[in-house]
N, C-alpha and C positions, 0 to 999 in steps of 0.2 A: 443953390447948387442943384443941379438936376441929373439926379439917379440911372434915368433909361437911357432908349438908343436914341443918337440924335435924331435920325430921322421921325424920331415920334411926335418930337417935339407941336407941330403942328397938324399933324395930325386928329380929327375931332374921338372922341370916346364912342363905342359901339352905342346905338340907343336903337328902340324898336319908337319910331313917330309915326305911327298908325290911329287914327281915331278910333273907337270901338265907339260902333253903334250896333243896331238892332241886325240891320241886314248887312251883314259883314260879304262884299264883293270886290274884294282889294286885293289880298293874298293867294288866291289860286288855289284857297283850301276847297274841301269836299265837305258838302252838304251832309253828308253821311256819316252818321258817328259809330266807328266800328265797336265801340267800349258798352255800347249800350246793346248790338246784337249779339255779340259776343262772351256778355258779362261773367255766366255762369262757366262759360270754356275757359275763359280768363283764370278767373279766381280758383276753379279748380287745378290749373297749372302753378299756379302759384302757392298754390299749398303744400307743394313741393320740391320747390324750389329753397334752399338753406341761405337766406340773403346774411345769416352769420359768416358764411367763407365768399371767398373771393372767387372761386373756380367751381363749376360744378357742371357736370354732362350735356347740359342745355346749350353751353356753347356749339360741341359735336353737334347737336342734336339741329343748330339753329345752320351751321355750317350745311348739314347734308341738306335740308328742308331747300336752302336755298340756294346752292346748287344746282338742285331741282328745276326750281321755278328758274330760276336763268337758262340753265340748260348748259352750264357749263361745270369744270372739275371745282372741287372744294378749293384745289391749289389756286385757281386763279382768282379768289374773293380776299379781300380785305372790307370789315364793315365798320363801322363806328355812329357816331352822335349825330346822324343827319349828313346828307349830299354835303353840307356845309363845312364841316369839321372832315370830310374826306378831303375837300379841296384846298383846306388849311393844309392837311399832312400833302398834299402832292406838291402846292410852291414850294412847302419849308423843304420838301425832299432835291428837289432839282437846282435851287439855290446854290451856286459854287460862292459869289461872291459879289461885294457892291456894284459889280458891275452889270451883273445876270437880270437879264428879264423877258418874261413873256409877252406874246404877244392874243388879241381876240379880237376879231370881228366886232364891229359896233354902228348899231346899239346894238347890247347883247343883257347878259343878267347882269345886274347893278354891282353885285358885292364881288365879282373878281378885282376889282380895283383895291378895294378897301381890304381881302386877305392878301391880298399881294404883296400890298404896303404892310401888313400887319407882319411879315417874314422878312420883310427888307429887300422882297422880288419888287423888280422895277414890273413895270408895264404899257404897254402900247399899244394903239387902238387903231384898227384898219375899216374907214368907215365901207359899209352895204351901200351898193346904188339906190336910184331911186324903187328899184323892185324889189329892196332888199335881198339884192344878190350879192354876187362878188367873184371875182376874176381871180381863176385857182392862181396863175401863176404871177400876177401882180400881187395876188395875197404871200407866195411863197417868198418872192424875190422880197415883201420886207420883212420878211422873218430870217432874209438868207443872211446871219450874225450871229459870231462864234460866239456872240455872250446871250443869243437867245434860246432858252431853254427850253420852253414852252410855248407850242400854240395853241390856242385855245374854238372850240368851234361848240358852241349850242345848239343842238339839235333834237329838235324845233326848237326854233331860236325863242326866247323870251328876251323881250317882251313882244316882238313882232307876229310871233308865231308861226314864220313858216319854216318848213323842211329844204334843204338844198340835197340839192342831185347826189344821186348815189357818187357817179362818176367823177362831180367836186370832190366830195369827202375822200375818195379812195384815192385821186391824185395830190390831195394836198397831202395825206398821211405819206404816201410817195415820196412826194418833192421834199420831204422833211424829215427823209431817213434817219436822222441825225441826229433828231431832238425829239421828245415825246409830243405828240399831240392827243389831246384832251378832246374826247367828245363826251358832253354831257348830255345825257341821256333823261333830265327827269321827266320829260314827259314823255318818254316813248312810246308807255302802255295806252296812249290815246292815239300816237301817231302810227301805232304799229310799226317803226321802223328802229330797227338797232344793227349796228356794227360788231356785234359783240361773235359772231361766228369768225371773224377776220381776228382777232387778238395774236392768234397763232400764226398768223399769215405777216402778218406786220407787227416786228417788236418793240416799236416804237407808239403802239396803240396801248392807250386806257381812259375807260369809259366808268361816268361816276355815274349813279342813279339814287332816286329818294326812294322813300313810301311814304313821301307828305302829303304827294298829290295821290295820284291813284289808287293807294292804299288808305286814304282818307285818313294819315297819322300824324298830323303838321306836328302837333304837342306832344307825340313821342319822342321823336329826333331820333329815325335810324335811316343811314344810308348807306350804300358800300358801292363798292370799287369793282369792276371785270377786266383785267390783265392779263397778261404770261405769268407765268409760276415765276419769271427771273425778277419779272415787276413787284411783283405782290411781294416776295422777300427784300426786295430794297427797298420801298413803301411801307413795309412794318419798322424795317431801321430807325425811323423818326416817329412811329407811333409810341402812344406811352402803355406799361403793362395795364392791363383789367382796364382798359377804358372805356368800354361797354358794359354797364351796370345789367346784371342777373335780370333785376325786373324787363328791363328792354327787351332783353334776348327774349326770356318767357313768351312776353305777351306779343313777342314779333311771331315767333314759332305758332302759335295759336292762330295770326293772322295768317301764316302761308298754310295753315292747315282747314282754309277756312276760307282761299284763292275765290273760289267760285263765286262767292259773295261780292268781291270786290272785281273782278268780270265783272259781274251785270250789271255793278253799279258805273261801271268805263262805260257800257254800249248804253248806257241811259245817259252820262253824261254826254259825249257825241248826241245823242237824238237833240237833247235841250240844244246843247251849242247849236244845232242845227237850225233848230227852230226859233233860235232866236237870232240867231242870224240873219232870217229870211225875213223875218219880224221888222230888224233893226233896219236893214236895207230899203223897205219901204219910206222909210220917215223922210222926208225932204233936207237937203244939204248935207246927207250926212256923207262922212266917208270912211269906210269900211272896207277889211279883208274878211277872210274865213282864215282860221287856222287850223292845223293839227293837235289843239292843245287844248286844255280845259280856259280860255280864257277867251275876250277879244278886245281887239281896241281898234277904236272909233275916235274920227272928231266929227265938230261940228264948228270947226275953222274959230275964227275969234270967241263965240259966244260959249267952247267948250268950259274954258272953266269958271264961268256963271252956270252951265249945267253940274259939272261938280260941285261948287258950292250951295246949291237949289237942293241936288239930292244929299248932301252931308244933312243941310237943316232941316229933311226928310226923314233922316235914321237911314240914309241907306251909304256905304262907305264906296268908292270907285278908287284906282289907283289912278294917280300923274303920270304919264312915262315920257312928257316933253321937255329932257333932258338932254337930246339930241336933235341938230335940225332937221334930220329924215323924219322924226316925230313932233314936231312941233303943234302946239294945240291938240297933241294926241292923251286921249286915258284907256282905262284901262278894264274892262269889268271880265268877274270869273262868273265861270259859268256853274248858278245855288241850285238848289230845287225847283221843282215848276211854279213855287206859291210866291217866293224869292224873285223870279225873274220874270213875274207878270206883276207883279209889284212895280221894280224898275223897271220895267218897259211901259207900265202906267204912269210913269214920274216925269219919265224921258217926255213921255207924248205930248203930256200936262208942260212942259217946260217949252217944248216945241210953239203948243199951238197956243202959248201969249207972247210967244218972241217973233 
């Protein structure tokens, strides 16, 4: 007899299949361990912090900090366990019924599929041309369905990494008065660009963002929401009470009190991307974009994942992202430190010149 929803039935279980090696460049995490410059700011935050009750001032305290740093009202933020767990509560929130689903540009990030499905939201996928573009209104017209709740737009798109035009984004939010459109924002603090000034312009606008990447917090888990005040109170409707543990809140407070840090380390991440960029683009066959983002991906046509598997038996990890035909033979590397990415680009070279 079987207990759940049927749709789970086949369904696979959440797992993390990441190899952990020496040089971790798979995840798009940050070089930079903020727990280590921070430790003593930390730990004295946390000494007063009562992790015995369940509410204590640091919430207010982490509300107005961040505010702040957005630049928007306290009312328009909902935060929780990571960008991840915000875009759990927005399917489960828009979900009317088995027949509701959203829609996202693709390829785009891997797990809207798999939250989607975890709520019982269907989903649909509108492939990117060869530029990885996409036509506002052939995108809008299949989204134009009274059971579609959601469309969904990554920007900077992961895993491809580019930015689409202001004037896309602003007409599909347009053409889609009627349903919420989703732009995800985690990497914005590298691409400098956000929507988040239009929220009030367009009620139909909400924008998720991390501090996995640019605040170099992947093993924290906090990410939060930028909406209208009307969104953010229908969006707590489906969240659960106290779901953000005291310690998070703390040591996130510490982090925005502490911005400047994690600035310098964006405009040094940008330099590296850069430089390795210019790097990568030398090597023969390969093919390459630049992106907006803390990452890049490359192939090197058939022989790419014999480079992958060269550099795993190396210690050095790369992500797959040829899950899609626009990416085919395509991977994936983030952008580590300078010691990290002259490393792999020593592996790469070495792989190159016996093949």
């Amino acid at each position: 007899m079987y207990f759940f929803r049927s749709d789970l039935i086949d369904k696979k279980p959440v797992s993390v299949n990441v190899p952990h090696k020496k040089i971790m460049l798979c995840l798009n995490e940050s070089s930079l361990n903020p727990f280590e410059i921070l430790k003593k700011q930390i730990i004295s935050k946390l000494e007063n912090v009562p992790f015995n009750r369940y509410y204590n001032e640091i919430t207010a305290e982490l509300y107005q900090k961040l505010a702040d740093y957005a630049g928007v009202s306290e009312e328009n933020l909902a935060f929780g366990n990571g960008a991840d767990e915000m875009l759990y509560y927005i399917f489960n929130s828009v979900r009317d019924n088995n027949e509701s689903f959203a829609v996202s540009l693709a390829p785009s990030y891997f797990d809207y599929k798999s939250y989607s499905r975890a709520v019982g939201l269907g989903i649909k996928f509108y492939d990117l041309d060869k530029n990885y573009d996409f036509n506002v209104e052939e995108f809008s017209k299949f989204a134009d369905d009274k059971n579609c709740k959601l469309v969904i737009i990554c920007n900077p798109n992961n895993p491809t990494g580019n930015l689409f035009g202001d004037d896309k984004i602003i007409r599909t939010i347009e053409n889609n008065y009627d349903r919420l459109v989703l732009l995800d924002e985690t990497y914005f603090e590298f691409s400098k660009k956000t929507f988040s000034d239009y929220i009030n312009r367009f009620p139909n606008l909400i924008i998720v963002r991390s501090f996995s990447k640019a605040f170099a917090a992947a093993g924290l888990r906090f990410g939060y929401v930028i909406s209208s005040r009307e969104n953010i109170r229908e969006l707590k409707k489906v969240m659960t009470v106290f779901h953000l543990s005291l310690l998070i809140q703390a040591i996130t407070v510490v982090m925005l009190d502490n911005k400047n840090i994690f600035l310098k380390q964006i405009e040094k991440t940008i330099m590296l991307r850069e430089k390795l960029f210019k790097s990568l683009s030398l090597l023969p066959k390969i093919e390459i974009r630049n992106t907006a983002t803390n990452f890049l991906p490359f192939s090197f046509g058939e022989k790419t994942i014999e480079l992958f598997d060269f550099l795993s038996r190396h210690e050095i990890a790369i992500r797959r992202i040829d899950t899609h035909p626009l990416l085919k033979n395509f991977v994936r590397v983030s952008i580590g430190n300078e010691q990290e990415n002259n490393i792999f680009l020593e592996k790469v070279s070495e792989f190159i010149s016996v093949k």
